[in-house]
C-alpha positions as CSV (number, residue, x, y, z in Angstrom):
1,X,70.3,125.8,142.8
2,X,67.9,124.1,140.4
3,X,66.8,120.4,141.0
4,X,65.5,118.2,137.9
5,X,61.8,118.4,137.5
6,X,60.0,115.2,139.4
7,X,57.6,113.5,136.9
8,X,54.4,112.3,138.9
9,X,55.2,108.8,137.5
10,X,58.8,107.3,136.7
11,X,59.9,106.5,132.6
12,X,57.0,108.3,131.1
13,X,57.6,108.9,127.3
14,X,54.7,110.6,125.8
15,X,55.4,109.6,122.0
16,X,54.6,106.3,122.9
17,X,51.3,107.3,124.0
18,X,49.0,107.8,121.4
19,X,46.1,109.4,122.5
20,X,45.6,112.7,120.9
21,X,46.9,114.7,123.4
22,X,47.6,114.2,127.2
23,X,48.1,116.4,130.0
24,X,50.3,116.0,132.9
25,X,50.3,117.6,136.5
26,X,53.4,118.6,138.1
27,X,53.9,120.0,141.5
28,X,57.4,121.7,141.7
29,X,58.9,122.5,145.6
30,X,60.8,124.7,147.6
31,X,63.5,124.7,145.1
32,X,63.5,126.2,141.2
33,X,63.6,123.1,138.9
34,X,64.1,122.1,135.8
35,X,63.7,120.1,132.4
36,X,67.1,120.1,130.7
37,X,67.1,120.2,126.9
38,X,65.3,117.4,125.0
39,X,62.9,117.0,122.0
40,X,59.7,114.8,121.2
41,X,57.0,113.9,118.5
42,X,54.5,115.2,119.9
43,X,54.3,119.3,120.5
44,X,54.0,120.2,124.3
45,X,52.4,123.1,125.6
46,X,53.8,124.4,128.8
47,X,51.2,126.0,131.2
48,X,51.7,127.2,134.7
49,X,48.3,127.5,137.1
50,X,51.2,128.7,139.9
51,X,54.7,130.1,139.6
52,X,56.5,130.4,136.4
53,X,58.3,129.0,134.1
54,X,61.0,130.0,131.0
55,X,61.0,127.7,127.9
56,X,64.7,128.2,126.3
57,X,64.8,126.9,122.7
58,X,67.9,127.8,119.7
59,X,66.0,131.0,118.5
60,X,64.7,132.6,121.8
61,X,63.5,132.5,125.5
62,X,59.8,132.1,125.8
63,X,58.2,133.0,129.7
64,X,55.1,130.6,130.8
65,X,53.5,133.5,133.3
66,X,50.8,132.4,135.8
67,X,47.4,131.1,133.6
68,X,49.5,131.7,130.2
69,X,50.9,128.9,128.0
70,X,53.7,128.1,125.8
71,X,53.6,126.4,122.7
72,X,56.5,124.2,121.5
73,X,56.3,122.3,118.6
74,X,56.8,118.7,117.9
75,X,60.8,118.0,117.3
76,X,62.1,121.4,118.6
77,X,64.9,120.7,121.4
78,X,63.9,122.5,124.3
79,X,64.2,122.7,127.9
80,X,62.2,124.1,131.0
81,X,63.0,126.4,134.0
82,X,60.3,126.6,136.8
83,X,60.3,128.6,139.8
84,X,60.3,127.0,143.1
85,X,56.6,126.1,144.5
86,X,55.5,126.3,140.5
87,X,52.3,124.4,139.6
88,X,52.6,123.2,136.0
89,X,51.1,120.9,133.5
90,X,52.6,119.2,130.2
91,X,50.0,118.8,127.5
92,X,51.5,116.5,124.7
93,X,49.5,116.8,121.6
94,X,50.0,114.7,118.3
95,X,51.2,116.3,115.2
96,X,48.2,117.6,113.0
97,X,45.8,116.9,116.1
98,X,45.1,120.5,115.9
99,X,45.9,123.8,113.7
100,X,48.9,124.7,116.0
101,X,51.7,127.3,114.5
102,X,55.3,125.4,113.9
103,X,56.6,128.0,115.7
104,X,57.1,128.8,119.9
105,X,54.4,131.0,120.7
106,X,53.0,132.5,124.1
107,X,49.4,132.1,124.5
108,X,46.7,133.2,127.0
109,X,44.7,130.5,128.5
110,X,40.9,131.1,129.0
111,X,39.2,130.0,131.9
112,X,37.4,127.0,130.2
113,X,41.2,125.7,128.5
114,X,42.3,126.1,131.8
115,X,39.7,124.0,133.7
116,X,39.9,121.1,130.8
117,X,43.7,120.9,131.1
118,X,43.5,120.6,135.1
119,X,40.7,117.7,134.9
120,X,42.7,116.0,131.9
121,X,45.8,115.8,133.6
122,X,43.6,114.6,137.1
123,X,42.0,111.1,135.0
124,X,43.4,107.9,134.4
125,X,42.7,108.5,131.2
126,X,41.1,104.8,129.8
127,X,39.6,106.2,126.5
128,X,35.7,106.5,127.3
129,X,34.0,109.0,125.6
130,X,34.2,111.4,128.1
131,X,37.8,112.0,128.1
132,X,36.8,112.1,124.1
133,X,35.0,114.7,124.3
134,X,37.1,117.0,126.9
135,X,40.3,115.6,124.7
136,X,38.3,116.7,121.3
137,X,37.0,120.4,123.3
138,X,40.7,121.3,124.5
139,X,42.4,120.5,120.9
140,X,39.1,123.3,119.3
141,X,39.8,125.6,121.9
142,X,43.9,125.8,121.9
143,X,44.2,127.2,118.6
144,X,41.6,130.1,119.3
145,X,44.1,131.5,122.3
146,X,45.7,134.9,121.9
147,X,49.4,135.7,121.4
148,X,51.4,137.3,124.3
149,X,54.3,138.6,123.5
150,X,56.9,137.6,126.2
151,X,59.4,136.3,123.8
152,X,63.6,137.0,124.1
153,X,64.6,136.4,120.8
154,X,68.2,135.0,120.5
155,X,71.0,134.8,117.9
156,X,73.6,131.9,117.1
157,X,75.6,135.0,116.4
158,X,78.7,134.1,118.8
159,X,79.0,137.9,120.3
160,X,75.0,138.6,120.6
161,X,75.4,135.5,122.4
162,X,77.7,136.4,124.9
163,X,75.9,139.7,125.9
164,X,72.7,137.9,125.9
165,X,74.4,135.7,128.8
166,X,76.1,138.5,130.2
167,X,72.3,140.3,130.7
168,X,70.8,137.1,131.8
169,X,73.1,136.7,134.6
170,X,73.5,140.3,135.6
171,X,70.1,142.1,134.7
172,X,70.9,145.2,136.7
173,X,74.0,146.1,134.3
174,X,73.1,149.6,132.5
175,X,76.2,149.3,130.4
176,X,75.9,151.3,127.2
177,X,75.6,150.4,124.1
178,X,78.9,151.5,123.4
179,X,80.1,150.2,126.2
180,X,79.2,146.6,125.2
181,X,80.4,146.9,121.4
182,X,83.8,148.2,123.4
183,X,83.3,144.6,125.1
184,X,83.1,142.1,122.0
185,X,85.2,144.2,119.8
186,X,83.2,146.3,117.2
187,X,82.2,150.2,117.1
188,X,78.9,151.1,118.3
189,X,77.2,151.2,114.7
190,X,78.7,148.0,113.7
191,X,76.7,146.6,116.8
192,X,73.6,148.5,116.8
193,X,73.1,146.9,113.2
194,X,74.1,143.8,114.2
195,X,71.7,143.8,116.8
196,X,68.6,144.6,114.7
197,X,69.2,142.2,111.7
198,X,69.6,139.5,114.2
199,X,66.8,140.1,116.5
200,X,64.4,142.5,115.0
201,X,65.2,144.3,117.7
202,X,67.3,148.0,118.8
203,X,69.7,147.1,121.5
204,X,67.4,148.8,123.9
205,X,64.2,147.3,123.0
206,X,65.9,143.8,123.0
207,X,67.3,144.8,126.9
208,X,63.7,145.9,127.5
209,X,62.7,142.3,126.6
210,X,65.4,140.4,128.9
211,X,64.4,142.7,131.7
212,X,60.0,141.9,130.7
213,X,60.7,138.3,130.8
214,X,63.0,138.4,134.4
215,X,60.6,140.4,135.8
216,X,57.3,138.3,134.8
217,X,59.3,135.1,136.5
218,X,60.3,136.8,139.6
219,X,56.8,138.4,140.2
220,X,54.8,134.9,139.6
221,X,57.3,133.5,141.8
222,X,56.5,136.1,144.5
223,X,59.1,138.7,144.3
224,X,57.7,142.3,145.2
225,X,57.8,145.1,142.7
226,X,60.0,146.9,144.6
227,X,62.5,144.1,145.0
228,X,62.0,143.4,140.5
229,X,62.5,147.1,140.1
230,X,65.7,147.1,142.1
231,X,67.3,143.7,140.8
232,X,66.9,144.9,137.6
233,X,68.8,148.2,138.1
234,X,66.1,150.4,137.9
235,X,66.6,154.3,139.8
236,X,63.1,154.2,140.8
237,X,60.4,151.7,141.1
238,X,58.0,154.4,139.0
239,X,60.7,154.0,136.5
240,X,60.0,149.9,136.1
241,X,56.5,150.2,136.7
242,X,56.4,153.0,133.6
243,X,58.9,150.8,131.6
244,X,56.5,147.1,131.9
245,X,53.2,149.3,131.6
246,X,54.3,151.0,128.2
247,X,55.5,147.1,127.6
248,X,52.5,145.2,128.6
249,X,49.4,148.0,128.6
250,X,48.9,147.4,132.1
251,X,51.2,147.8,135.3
252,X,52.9,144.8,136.7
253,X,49.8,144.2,139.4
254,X,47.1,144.9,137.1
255,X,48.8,142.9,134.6
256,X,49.3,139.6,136.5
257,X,45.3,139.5,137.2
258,X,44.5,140.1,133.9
259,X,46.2,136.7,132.8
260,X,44.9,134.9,136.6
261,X,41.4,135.5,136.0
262,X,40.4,132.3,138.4
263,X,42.5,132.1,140.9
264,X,44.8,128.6,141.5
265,X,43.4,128.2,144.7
266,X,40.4,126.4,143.2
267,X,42.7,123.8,142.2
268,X,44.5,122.8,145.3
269,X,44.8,119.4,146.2
């Protein structure tokens, strides 16, 4: 069951603030939470110190890992998933405050972004020039972040649509590819192209991606490998550990503290 995601103040509307950009601290509890969809001025990028989170926009999901970062730009409706005990922060940034893409992106977040977002979003920020100059630091820095590529994309295509949320909700269904064009009512080739021209993707590489971004969510929430491996229908767990290494360079542990090279711990209240 997801609960609505408790601002740390009540009515706050960050296109009515105009500082550059803003951060803002968000503790999540017990329960998985979320931000249903909306749209703003400003762009927001969605970090997690702790837990994860999924952004969901019209073209694609996008998976906020531990010490990563998603980018959504201003006026793109949006909403936000996080996992239960989640740490999170909401940086709102102006339009043309920085050379941002207009598109989502996932992006790493170096230890020195990291620390600057944490003690922006811990001021009362009144304007004095040192929030200036951490503001003016954090807006040079974002832009120079790497791309991660923990990105679902997905069509308006009615029938790519329905498998999509067939997948989402039942991850450890190995259904073929046949199979599924047997489902929504087209042969196998028909679907196969359908599924590249509207993703960019083959079926299996686009199943791969569902099955990247579950697993990233439920391992920053805790999950074992063992338990990812076997929730997402895997015979073995050397068989998922193979699949998200080829995926991702590294396997799932190694992985994770690549991306959490300062651990949250530092940043408990």
């Amino acid at each position: 069951m997801r609960q609505p995601l408790r601002w740390p103040w009540l009515n706050l509307d960050p296109d009515e603030i105009r500082a550059p950009a803003i951060a803002v601290r968000i503790d999540v509890t017990e329960t998985r939470a979320e931000v249903p969809s909306h749209r703003h001025r400003k762009g927001q990028l969605v970090f997690a110190l702790r837990g994860g989170v999924t952004c969901r926009v019209r073209s694609g999901l996008w998976m906020v890992p531990p010490h990563c970062g998603v980018w959504v730009p201003g006026g793109m409706e949006h909403s936000n998933d996080a996992t239960a005990n989640a740490r999170i922060f909401f940086v709102y940034i102006e339009p043309r405050a920085a050379h941002l893409p207009n598109r989502c992106c996932t992006l790493s977040i170096s230890p020195l972004l990291r620390e600057l977002i944490v003690e922006l979003a811990d001021r009362v920020q009144d304007g004095d020039a040192r929030d200036e100059l951490l503001t003016r630091v954090l807006l040079t820095e974002l832009p120079r972040m790497p791309v991660q590529q923990l990105h679902l994309p997905i069509s308006s295509e009615p029938r790519l649509r329905r498998i999509a949320a067939a997948l989402a909700k039942h991850p450890a269904d190995r259904s073929t590819l046949a199979e599924w064009a047997n489902r929504v009512a087209l042969s196998e080739s028909s679907l196969a192209r359908l599924v590249v021209k509207e993703t960019g993707l083959s079926f299996g590489r686009w199943r791969q991606q569902l099955h990247l971004i579950i697993a990233m969510r439920e391992l920053a929430s805790g999950a074992s490998v063992q338990q990812v491996s076997a929730d997402l229908g895997y015979e073995s767990v050397t068989a998922f550990i193979t699949m998200f290494k080829k995926a991702l360079g590294k396997p799932p542990a190694k992985y994770l503290s690549s991306v959490a090279q300062i651990d949250s711990s530092m940043f408990v209240a």
